[in-house]
C-alpha positions as CSV (number, residue, x, y, z in Angstrom):
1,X,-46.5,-37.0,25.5
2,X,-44.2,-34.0,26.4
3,X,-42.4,-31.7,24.0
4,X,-43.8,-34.1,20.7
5,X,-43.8,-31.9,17.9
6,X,-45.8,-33.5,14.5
7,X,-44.6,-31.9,11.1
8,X,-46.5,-32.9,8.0
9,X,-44.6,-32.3,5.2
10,X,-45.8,-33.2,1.7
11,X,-45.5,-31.6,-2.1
12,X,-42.1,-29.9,-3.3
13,X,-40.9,-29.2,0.1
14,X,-40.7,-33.4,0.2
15,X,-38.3,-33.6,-2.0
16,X,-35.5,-31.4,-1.2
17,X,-35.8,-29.9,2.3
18,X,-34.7,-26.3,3.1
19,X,-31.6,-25.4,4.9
20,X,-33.6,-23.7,7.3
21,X,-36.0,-26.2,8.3
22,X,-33.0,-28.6,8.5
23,X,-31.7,-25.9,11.3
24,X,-35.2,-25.8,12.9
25,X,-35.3,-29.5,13.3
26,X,-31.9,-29.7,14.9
27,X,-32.5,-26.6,17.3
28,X,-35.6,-28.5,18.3
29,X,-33.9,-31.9,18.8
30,X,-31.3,-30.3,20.5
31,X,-33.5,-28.7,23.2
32,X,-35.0,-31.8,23.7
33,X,-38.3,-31.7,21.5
34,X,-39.3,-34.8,20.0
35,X,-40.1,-34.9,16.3
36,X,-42.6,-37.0,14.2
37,X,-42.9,-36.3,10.5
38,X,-45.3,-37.1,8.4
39,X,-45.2,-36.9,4.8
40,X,-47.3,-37.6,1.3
41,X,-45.6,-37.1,-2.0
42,X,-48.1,-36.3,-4.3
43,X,-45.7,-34.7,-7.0
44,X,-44.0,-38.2,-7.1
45,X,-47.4,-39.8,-7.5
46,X,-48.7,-37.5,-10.3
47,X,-45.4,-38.4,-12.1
48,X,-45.8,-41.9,-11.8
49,X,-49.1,-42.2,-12.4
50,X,-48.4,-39.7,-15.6
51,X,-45.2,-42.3,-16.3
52,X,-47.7,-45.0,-16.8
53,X,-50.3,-43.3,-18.6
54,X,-52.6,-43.6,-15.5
55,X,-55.0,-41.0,-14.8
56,X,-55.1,-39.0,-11.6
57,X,-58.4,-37.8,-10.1
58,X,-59.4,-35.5,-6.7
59,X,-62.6,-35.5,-4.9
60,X,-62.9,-32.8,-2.2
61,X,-58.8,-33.0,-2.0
62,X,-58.7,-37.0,-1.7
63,X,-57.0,-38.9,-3.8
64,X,-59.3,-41.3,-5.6
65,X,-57.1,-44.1,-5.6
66,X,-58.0,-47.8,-7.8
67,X,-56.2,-51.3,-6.3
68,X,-53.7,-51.4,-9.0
69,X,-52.4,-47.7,-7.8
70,X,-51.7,-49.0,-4.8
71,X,-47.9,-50.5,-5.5
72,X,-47.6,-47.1,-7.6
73,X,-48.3,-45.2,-4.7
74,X,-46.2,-47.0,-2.2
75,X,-43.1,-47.0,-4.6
76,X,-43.4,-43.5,-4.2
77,X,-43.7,-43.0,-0.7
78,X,-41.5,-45.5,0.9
79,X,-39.0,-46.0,-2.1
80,X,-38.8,-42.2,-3.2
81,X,-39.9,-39.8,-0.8
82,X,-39.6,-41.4,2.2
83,X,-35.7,-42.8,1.9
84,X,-35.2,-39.3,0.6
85,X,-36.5,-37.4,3.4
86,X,-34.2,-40.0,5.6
87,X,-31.3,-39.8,4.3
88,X,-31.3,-35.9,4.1
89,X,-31.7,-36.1,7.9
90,X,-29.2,-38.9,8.3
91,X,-26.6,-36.6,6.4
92,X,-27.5,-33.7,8.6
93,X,-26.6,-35.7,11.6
94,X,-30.6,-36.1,12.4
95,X,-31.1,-39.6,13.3
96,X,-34.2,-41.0,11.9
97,X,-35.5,-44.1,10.6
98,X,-38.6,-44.3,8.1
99,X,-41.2,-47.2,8.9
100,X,-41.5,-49.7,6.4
101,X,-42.0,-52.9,8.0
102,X,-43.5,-51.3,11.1
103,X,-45.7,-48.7,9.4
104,X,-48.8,-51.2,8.5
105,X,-48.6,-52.3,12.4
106,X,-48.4,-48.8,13.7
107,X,-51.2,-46.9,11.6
108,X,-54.9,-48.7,11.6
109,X,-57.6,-47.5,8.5
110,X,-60.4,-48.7,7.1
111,X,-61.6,-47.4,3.7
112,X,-63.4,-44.0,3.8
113,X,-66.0,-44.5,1.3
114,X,-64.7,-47.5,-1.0
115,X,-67.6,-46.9,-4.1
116,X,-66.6,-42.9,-3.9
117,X,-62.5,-42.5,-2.9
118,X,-61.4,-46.4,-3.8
119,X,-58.6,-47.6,-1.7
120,X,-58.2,-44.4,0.5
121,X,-58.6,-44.8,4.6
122,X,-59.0,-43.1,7.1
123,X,-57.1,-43.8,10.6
124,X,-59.0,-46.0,12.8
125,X,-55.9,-46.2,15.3
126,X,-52.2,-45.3,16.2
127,X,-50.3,-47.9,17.6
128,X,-47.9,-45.8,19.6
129,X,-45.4,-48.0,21.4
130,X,-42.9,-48.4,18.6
131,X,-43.3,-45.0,17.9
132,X,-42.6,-44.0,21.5
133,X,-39.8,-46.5,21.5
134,X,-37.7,-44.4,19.0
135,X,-38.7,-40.8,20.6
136,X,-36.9,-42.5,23.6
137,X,-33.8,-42.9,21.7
138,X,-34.1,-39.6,20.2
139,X,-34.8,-40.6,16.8
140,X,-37.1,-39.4,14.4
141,X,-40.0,-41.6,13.2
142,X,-40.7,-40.8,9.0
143,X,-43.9,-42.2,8.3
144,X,-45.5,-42.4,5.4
145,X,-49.0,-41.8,4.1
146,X,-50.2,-45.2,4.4
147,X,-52.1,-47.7,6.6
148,X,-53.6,-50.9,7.2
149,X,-57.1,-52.4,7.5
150,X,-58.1,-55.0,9.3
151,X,-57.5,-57.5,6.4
152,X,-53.9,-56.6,5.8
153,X,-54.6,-54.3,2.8
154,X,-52.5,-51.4,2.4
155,X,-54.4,-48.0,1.6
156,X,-53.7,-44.4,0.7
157,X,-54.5,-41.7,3.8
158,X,-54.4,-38.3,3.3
159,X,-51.3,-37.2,5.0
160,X,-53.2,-34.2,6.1
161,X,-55.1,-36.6,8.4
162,X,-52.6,-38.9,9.5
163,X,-50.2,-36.2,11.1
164,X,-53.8,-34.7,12.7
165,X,-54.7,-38.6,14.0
166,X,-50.7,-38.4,15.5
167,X,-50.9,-35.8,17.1
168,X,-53.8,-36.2,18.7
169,X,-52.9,-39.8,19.9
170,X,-49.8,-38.2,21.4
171,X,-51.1,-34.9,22.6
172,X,-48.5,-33.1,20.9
173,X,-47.9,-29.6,22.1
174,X,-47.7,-28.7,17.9
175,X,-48.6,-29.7,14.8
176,X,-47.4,-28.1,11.9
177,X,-49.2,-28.8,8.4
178,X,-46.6,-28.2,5.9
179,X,-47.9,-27.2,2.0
180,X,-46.7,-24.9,-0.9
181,X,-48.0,-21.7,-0.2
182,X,-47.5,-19.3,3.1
183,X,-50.3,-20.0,4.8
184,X,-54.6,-19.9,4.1
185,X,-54.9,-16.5,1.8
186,X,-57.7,-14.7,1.9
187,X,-58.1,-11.2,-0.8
188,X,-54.1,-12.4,-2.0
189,X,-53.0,-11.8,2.1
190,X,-52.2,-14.3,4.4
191,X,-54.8,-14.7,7.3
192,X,-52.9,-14.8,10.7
193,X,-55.3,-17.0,12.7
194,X,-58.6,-18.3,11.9
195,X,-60.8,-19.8,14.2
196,X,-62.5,-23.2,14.2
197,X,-66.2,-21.3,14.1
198,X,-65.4,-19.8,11.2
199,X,-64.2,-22.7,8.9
200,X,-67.4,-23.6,7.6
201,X,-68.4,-20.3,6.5
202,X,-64.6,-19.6,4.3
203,X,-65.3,-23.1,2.7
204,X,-68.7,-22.0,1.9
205,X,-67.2,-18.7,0.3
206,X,-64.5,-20.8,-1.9
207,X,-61.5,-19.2,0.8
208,X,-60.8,-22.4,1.5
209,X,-60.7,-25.3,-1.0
210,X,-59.3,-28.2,-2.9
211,X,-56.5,-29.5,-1.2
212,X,-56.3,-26.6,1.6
213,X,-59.8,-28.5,3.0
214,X,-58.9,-31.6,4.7
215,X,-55.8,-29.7,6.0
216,X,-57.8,-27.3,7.5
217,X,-60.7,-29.8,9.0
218,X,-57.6,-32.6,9.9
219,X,-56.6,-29.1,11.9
220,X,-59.9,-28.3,13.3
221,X,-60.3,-32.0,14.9
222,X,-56.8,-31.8,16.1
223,X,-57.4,-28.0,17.5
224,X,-60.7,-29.4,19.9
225,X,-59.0,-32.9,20.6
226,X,-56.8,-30.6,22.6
227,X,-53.4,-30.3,21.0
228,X,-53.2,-26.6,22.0
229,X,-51.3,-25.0,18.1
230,X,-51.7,-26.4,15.0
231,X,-50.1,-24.4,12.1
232,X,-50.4,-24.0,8.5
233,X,-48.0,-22.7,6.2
234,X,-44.6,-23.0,4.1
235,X,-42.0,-23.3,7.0
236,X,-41.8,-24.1,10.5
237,X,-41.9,-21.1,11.8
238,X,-45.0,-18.8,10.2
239,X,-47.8,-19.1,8.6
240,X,-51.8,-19.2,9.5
241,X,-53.0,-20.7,13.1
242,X,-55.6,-22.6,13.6
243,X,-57.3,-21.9,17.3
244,X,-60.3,-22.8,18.8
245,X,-63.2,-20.4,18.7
């Protein structure tokens, strides 16, 4: 789809967004680019979980998630970060509307690897037509990072993935994969570009790890499904890009 733009956004940034990527996102809509975010909120989770004396556990960067984290973790997307990131558009005059009741209809999983990650999916389809519906109007879709299997059962996606699985469904012309830091570092400097060859090799050396892995292998897949710049980094406007190579 034309002039779709997919911003992941997820960590600090989720809870209070920056003036400047307010202005980015309104220059955007305003020349007609269509926006899609996507967000996690796993500072909200880590609280929660902490609130409740729960513990809070990472496997290659997933989330291992049990059943009864599940309402935990939904609470804190779609009560918390979600109607956050809403209503700091809304009060920017950015129209947008978070998926709630829609959001288990428009993004299909199934469970990655139940015995390993627990309840944690990976995208099996976007249902775009609602999406679309809203792009139409010029509004901008929040989803959170969450999907449905086949059974009805809500589960945790790495949000990482599910902006990657978006854009890809749309062709956007850009996805941008929002995190805390500036961009992939490599010897304390930010690496300008790194190409899709040569991701295997800087996990390998420890370059890239923990969380920075499925961001950087959601970006790969998204790089050689054809969505033609997929960038990494603390704003909307720099960072590291991924290209094919």
């Amino acid at each position: 789809m034309k002039d779709v733009i997919v911003i992941k956004i997820g960590g600090v940034a989720a809870q209070k967004l920056s003036t400047s990527f307010i202005e980015q996102v309104k220059n955007w809509v305003d020349n007609g680019k269509k926006i899609i975010l996507v967000h996690g909120g796993g500072v909200v989770i880590n609280q929660l979980l902490l609130e409740r004396h729960l513990p809070s556990r990472k496997i290659k960067g997933l989330r291992v998630t049990n059943q009864s984290d599940i309402p935990i973790i939904k609470k804190a997307l779609l009560d918390i970060v979600g109607q956050g990131l809403t209503q700091q558009f809304n009060q920017a005059d950015i129209d947008s509307i978070q998926l709630v009741s829609h959001l288990g209809q428009t993004v299909s999983a199934d469970y990655i690897d139940k015995s390993i990650y627990g309840y944690v999916g990976q995208v099996t389809d976007i249902h775009s037509s609602y999406l679309e519906q809203l792009l139409d109007d010029h509004i901008i879709p929040v989803l959170a990072s969450l999907g449905e299997n086949a059974d009805g059962q809500l589960l945790n996606i790495n949000a990482d993935y599910l902006a990657a699985a978006v854009a890809k469904k749309f062709q956007a012309e850009k996805l941008i994969l929002m995190t805390d830091t500036q961009g992939v570092l490599e010897d304390k400097k930010v690496l300008p570009q790194i190409l899709t060859s040569q991701v295997p090799q800087k996990i390998q050396k420890g370059i890239i790890k923990d969380g920075m892995i499925p961001k950087i292998e959601s970006a790969v897949q998204t790089v050689l499904s054809g969505v033609s710049q997929v960038w990494i980094g603390n704003s909307l406007s720099a960072g590291t890009l991924i290209a094919e190579g």
